[in-house]
N, C-alpha and C positions, 0 to 999 in steps of 0.2 A: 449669344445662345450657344454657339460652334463652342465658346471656350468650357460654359458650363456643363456640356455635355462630355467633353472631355477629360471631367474633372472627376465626372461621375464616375467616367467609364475606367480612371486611372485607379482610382480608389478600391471600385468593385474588382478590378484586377489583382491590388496589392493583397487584401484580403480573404478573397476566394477563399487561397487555402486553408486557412482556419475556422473561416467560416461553414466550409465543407467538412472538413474533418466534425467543427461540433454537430451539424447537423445530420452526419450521417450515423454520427455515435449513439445520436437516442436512440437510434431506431436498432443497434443491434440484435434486438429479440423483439418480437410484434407481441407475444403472447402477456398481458398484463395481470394477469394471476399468479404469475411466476413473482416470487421474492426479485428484489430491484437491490445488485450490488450498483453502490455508486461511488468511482473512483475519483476523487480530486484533482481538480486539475486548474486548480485559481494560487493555493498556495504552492505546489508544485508547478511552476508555469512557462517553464523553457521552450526557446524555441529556434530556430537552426532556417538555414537555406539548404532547400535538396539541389542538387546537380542542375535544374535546371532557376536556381535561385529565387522559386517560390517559397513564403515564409510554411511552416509546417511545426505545430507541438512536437516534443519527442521525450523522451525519461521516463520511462516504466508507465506507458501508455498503452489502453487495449488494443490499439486497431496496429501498434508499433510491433512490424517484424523484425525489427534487427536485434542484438543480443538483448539492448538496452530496454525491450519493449517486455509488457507484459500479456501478448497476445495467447503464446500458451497455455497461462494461468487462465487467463479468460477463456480459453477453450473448455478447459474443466472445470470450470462456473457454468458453462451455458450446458456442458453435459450433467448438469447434475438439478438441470431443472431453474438454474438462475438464469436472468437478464441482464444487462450490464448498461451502464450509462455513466454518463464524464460530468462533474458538475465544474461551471466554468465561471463561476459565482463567490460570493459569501457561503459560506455554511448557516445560514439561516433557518430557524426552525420550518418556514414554509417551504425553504428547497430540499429539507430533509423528511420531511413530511410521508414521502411514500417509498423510500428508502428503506427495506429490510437491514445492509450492510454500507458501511462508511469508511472506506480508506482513503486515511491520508499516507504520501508514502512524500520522502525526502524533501522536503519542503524548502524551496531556494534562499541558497544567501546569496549577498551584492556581488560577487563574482561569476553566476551564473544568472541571474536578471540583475537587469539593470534598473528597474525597480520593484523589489519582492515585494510580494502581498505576503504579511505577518499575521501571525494568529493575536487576534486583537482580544479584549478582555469579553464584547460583547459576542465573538465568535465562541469563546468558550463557553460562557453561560450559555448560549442556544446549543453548540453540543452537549455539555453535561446534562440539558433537559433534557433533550431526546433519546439520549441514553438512559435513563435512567426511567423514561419512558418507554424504554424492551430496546431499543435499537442499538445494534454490534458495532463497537467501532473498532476498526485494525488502524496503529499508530504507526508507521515502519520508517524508523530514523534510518541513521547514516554514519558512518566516522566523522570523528571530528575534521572541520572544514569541507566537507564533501555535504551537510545538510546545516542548515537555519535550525540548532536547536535551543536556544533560551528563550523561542517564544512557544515553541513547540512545546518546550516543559512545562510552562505555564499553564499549558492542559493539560499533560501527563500528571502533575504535580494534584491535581483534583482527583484523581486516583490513587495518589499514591503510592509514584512511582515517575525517575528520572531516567532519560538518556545521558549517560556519563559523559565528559568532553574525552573522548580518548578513542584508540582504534586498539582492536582487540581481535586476534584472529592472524594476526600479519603473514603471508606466504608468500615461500618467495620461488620467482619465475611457478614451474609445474610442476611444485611439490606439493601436491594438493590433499597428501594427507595432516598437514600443517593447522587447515582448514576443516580436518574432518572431527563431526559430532556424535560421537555412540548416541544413540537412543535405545534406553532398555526399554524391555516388553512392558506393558503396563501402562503407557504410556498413553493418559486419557483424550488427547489429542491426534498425535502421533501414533496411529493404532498399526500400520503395517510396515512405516517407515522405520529403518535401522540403523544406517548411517546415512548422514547430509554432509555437505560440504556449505559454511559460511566462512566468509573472509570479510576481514576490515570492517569490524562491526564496534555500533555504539555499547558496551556494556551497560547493561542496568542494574541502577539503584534502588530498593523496593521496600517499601511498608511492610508492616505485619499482616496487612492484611490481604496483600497480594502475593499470588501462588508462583514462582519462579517453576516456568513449563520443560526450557532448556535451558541447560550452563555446557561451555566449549571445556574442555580436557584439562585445562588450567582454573576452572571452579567460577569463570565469569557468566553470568546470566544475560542470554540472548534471548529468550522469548519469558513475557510473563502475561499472565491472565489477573482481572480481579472482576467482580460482577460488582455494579452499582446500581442498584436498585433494580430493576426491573431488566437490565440491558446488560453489557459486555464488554470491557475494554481489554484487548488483546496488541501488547506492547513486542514488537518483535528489534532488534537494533540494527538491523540493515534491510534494504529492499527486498535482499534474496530469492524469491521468486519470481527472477528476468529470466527473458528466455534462455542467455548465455550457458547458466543453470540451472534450468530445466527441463530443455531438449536434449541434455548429456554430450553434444556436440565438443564439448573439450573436457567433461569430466571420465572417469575411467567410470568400468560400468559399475563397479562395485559399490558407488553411490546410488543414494537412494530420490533425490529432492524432487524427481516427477511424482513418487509414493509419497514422500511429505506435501506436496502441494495439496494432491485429491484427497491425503489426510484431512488436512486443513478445513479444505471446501466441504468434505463431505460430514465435518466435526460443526461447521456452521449449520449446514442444512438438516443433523439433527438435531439440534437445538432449537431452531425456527420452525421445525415441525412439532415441537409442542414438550420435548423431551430437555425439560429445566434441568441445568445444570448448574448446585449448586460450588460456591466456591473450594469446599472442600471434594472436590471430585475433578479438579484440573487436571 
């Protein structure tokens, strides 16, 4: 009895942290009339020992303050009338169900887990339903070998439209105009932001019938839009909106990517408030 109680108790220990982290993550906003972003967190699924060699998720997570986390972004989701929650699952039509927004952001290759969860073929039919049923989804790749993309394309590819194998963007040490993206006025997303800074980003490949939103200074396309039926597919080729750049802590101020974020969020939440926007108005 002494031994199986010991086993419990070993167990509930190893886990705790993760287990605390997802349960505290539903509950970031109480108010369930609020649109529901939900960040993935099954194919992106890394995970670390902190200082005191508790396990703990991390890599562009909401609750994650260090550069790597997307807690700021999250801040200007929940100010803008959104909730936020981590799915730690299959992307299954029942787990997407009450989900306004669907980001998946870098999704691991065997280098970073040690055994990745892959977008499998029934994962993408129950996204492309859902989509195509009103719901946004943001895809946010990676350079090449820094994210799992030829299964990731396989969904992009139903849009039409690829993560290139290549890194695009390259800077070197704090030259960070290397990395910087004019944004002209006009700009049906990007409505206040003017210059951003991305680096080492996937370029993308795109159909005719999706709208290339941003291209970096050399004519490569980092963010694109297409609407599929009813819903949204919003292609960006790196994470870019971590905290590192977005709390401006190492950018110079004359970037913009705090203004591009709440662009972002607040370009979702008119849309979700009823103001369709067709493809030709990217």
């Amino acid at each position: 009895m002494k031994i199986l109680v010991f086993i419990i108790l070993s167990l509930l220990f190893f886990f705790a942290p993760v287990l605390g982290q997802q349960a505290a993550h539903s509950n970031i906003t109480s108010d369930l009339s609020q649109p529901l972003v939900l960040l993935d967190s099954y194919f992106n699924n890394e995970t670390r020992k902190d200082p005191t060699g508790q396990v703990q998720r991390w890599h562009y997570k909401w609750e994650e303050q260090d550069d790597s986390g997307f807690s700021l972004w999250g801040e200007q989701f929940k100010r803008a009338g959104f909730r936020l929650s981590s799915l730690y699952d299959r992307s299954t039509r029942d787990n997407l169900k009450h989900a306004s927004v669907y980001i998946i952001v870098d999704p691991d290759t065997e280098k970073e887990t040690e055994h990745p969860n892959y977008v499998e073929e029934q994962d993408i039919r129950d996204i492309e339903s859902w989509v195509k049923s009103g719901g946004i989804l943001l895809m946010m790749g990676n350079d090449t070998g820094n994210a799992e993309l030829d299964h990731f394309n396989n969904l992009a590819a139903r849009f039409g439209a690829q993560f290139n194998h290549d890194k695009q963007g390259v800077v070197r040490a704090d030259d960070f105009d290397m990395g910087a993206i004019q944004i002209p006025a006009g700009n049906k997303i990007f409505k206040s932001a003017r210059k951003v800074f991305i680096k080492e980003f996937s370029s993308l490949k795109t159909a005719r019938q999706v709208d290339v939103v941003l291209r970096n200074k050399d004519g490569y396309a980092v963010v694109a839009a297409v609407q599929a039926g009813k819903g949204i597919v919003l292609l960006i080729g790196d994470p870019w909106l971590y905290n590192e750049y977005l709390g401006h802590g190492r950018l110079p101020k004359d970037f913009q990517n705090d203004r591009a974020g709440q662009d972002l969020v607040n370009w979702l939440k008119e849309h979700l408030s009823g103001r369709r926007l067709s493809a030709s108005k990217f």
